[in-house]
N, C-alpha and C positions, 0 to 999 in steps of 0.2 A: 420165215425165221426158224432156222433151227432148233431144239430144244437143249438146253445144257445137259452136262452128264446126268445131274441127281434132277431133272426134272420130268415129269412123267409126257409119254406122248401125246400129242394132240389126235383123238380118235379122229378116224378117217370120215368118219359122218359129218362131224362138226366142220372139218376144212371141205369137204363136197358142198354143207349149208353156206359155207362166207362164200365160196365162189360162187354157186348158184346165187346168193344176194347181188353180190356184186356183180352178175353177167344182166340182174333184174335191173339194179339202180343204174348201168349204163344205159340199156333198154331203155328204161324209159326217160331216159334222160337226155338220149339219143336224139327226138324232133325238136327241143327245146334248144339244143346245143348248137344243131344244123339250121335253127330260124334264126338264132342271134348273132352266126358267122354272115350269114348267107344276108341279111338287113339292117346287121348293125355294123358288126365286124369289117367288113369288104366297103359297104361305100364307104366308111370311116379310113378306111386305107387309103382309098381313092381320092378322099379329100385333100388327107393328108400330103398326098404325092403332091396334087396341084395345086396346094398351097405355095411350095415351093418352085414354083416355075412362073415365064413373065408371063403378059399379058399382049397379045398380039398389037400390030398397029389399028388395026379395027377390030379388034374383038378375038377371040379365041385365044388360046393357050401354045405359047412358043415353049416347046420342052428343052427347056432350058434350064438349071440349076440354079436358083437364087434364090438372096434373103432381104431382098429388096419388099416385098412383101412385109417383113413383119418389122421392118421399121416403120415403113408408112403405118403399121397397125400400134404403132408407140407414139404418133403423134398426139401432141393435146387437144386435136377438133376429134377426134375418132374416141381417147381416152375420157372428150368429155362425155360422149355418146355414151360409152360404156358405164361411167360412173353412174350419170342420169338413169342411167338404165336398173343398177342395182338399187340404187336410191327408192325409185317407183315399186320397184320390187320388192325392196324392203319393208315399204312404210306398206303394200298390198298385204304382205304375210304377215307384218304385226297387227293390222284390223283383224286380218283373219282371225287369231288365233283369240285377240281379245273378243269377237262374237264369237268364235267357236266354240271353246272351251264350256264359259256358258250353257251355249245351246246344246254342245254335246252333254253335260252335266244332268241338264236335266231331260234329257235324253233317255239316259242311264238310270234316272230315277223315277219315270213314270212305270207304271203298271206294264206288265211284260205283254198285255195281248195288245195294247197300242203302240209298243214300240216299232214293231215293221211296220204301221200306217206311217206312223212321224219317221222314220226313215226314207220310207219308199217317196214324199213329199219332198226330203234332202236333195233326193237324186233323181225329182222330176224334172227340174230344167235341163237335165242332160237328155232327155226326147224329143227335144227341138233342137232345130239348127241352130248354132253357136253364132253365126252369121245374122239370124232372127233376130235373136236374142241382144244382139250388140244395136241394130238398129233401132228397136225398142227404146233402148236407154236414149237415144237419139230423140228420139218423138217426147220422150221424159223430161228432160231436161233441157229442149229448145226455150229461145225466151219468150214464146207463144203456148208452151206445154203444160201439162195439168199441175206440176210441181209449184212453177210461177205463178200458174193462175190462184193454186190454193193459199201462196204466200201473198200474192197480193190483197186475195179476196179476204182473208185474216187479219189484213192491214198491218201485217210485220216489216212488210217493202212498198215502198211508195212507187217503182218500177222493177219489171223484172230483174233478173240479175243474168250476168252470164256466165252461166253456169258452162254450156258446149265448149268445147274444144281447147281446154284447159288442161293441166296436169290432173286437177282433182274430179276430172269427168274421165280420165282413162285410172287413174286408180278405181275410181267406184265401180267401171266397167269391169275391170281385172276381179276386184274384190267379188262382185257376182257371179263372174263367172266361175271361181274357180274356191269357195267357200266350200261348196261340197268334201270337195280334197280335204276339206279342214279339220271337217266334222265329225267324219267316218274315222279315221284312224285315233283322234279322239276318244271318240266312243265307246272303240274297241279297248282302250286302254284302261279308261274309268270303269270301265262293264266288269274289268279283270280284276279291279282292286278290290280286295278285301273289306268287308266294312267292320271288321271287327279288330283292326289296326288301327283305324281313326279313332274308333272308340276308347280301345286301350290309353291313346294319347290324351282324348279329352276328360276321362277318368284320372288321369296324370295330373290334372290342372289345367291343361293348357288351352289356350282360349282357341278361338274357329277360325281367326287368321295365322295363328302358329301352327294349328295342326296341317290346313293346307299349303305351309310355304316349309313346312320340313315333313310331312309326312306325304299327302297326297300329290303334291306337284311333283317332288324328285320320281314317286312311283308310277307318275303318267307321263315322265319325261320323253320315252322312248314313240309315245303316241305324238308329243308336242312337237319332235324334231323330223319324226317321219312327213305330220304333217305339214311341216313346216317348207319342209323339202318338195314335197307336192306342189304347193302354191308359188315357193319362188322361183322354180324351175320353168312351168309355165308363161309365166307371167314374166320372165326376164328375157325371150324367146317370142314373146308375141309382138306379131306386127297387125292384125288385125281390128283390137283395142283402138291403138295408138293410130291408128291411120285413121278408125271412121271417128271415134270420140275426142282426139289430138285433135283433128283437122288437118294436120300435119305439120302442125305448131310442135310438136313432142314428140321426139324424131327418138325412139329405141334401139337399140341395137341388132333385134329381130328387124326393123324397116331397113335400118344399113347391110344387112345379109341380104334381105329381097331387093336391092337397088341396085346391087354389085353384081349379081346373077340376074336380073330381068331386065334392067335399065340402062346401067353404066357396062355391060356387057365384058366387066371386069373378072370373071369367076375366081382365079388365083388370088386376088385380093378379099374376093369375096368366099374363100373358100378360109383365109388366115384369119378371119374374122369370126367364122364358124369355127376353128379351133380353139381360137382365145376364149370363146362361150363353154366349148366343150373342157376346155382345163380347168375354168371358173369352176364351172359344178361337179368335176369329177375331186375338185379338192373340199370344195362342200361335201361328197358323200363320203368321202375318207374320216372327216372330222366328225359326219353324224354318227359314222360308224363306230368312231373311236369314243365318241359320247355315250352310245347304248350302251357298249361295252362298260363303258367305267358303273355305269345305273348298274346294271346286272348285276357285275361284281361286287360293287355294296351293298347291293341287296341282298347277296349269298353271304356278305360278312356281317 
């Protein structure tokens, strides 16, 4: 930018330091940029393309131009898939966030040399195999397993219950697995808050459910929606859950992606299906985004 008549020049040293920054923040900006064309970017392209073409008579992809494709993906056996799908992932992310919140709370408020133990504990399940770990819940909640056995032996149920291969045996899976996501950004959030803002307020009057529903909540909003976005992204994408803990009673949307590509040898159908997923959540992050933002700015005003 040129300088105006009555304004002074920009010394030559200060435009040498913005370039030199700026030849820096491409640098190293440069492997991160070339990893997310290179693995997100391009197959994302590629999906794209074959979305829109048919489906051969036995399998493969006739490159052809059509939207045959994403009407079949508007029908109402497919849309109930889908609904079902956010439904599960819904009610995953609202348990979450109701044990998270909590647990990240008091997280935030133990003694500072225990908190990386109680942390490092959050994100122990993630050292086992995910696969492990879902079978586990399997051995849990059979109607032979220690769950029933402790309910029966309690004499709360006069026979086990079936608890396997239900809607609310892949939420609890889901919710296990991916709780962690909950807690951490959480944490990080409550860790930031001020405790001398809450105070102000309750010095105000105001009692401990008004300071947290107009003071502490809106200022750990940005942790609750990040979180938030962790857990239902997962979890709306997983076919793993839903296949061993469903039984395949609870058929997700993630199982109709891997059924169209490994089974039904459908991929172009199977490929408009992985787009409808990827629109869903690319307009979730828009709106989380658009959420932070608003937090921030009230917070500045």
């Amino acid at each position: 930018m040129t300088p105006g008549p009555g304004a002074a020049p920009v010394p030559p040293t200060r435009v040498r330091r913005r370039r030199r920054g700026s030849a820096e923040g491409a640098l190293l900006a440069g492997p991160g940029l070339l990893y997310l064309a290179l693995f997100f970017l391009v197959p994302l392209a590629i999906v794209l393309v074959i979305a829109f073409m048919d489906r051969g008579r036995f399998g493969g992809i006739v490159w052809t131009p059509s939207l045959d494709n994403l009407a079949r993906a508007l029908e109402p056996v497919f849309l109930s898939v889908l609904i079902d799908s956010v439904v599960i992932a819904g009610i995953t992310t609202l348990l979450a966030l109701l044990i998270g919140y909590p647990a990240a709370w008091a997280i935030a408020r133990i003694p500072a040399r225990w908190r990386t133990l109680v942390l490092l504990l959050v994100v122990l399940p993630f050292w086992t195999s995910f696969l492990i770990r879902t079978y586990a819940w399997i051995v849990l909640l059979n109607s032979q397993g220690p769950l029933n056995g402790l309910l029966v032996g309690l004499g709360l149920i006069a026979e086990p219950l079936s608890l396997l291969y239900t809607p609310g045996a892949v939420v609890a899976g889901l919710l296990y697995a991916y709780l962690p996501l909950m807690i951490l950004p959480l944490y990080a959030a409550i860790e930031r808050l001020d405790p001398e803002i809450r105070e102000a307020a309750a010095n105000l009057g105001a009692r401990p459910w008004t300071v947290f529903r107009t003071v502490t909540l809106p200022l750990t909003l940005p942790g609750v929606l990040i979180g938030s976005i962790f857990v239902f992204v997962p979890s709306l994408g997983n076919f793993v859950v839903p296949e061993l803990l469903g039984g395949g009673k609870t058929v997700m949307v993630g199982n109709l992606v891997r059924d169209q590509f490994l089974k039904a040898r459908d991929w172009p159908f199977g490929a408009t299906l992985a787009l409808v997923v990827v629109a869903l959540l690319a307009i979730l992050l828009v709106l989380q985004a658009r959420a932070s933002r608003a937090v921030e700015e009230g917070a500045r005003a």
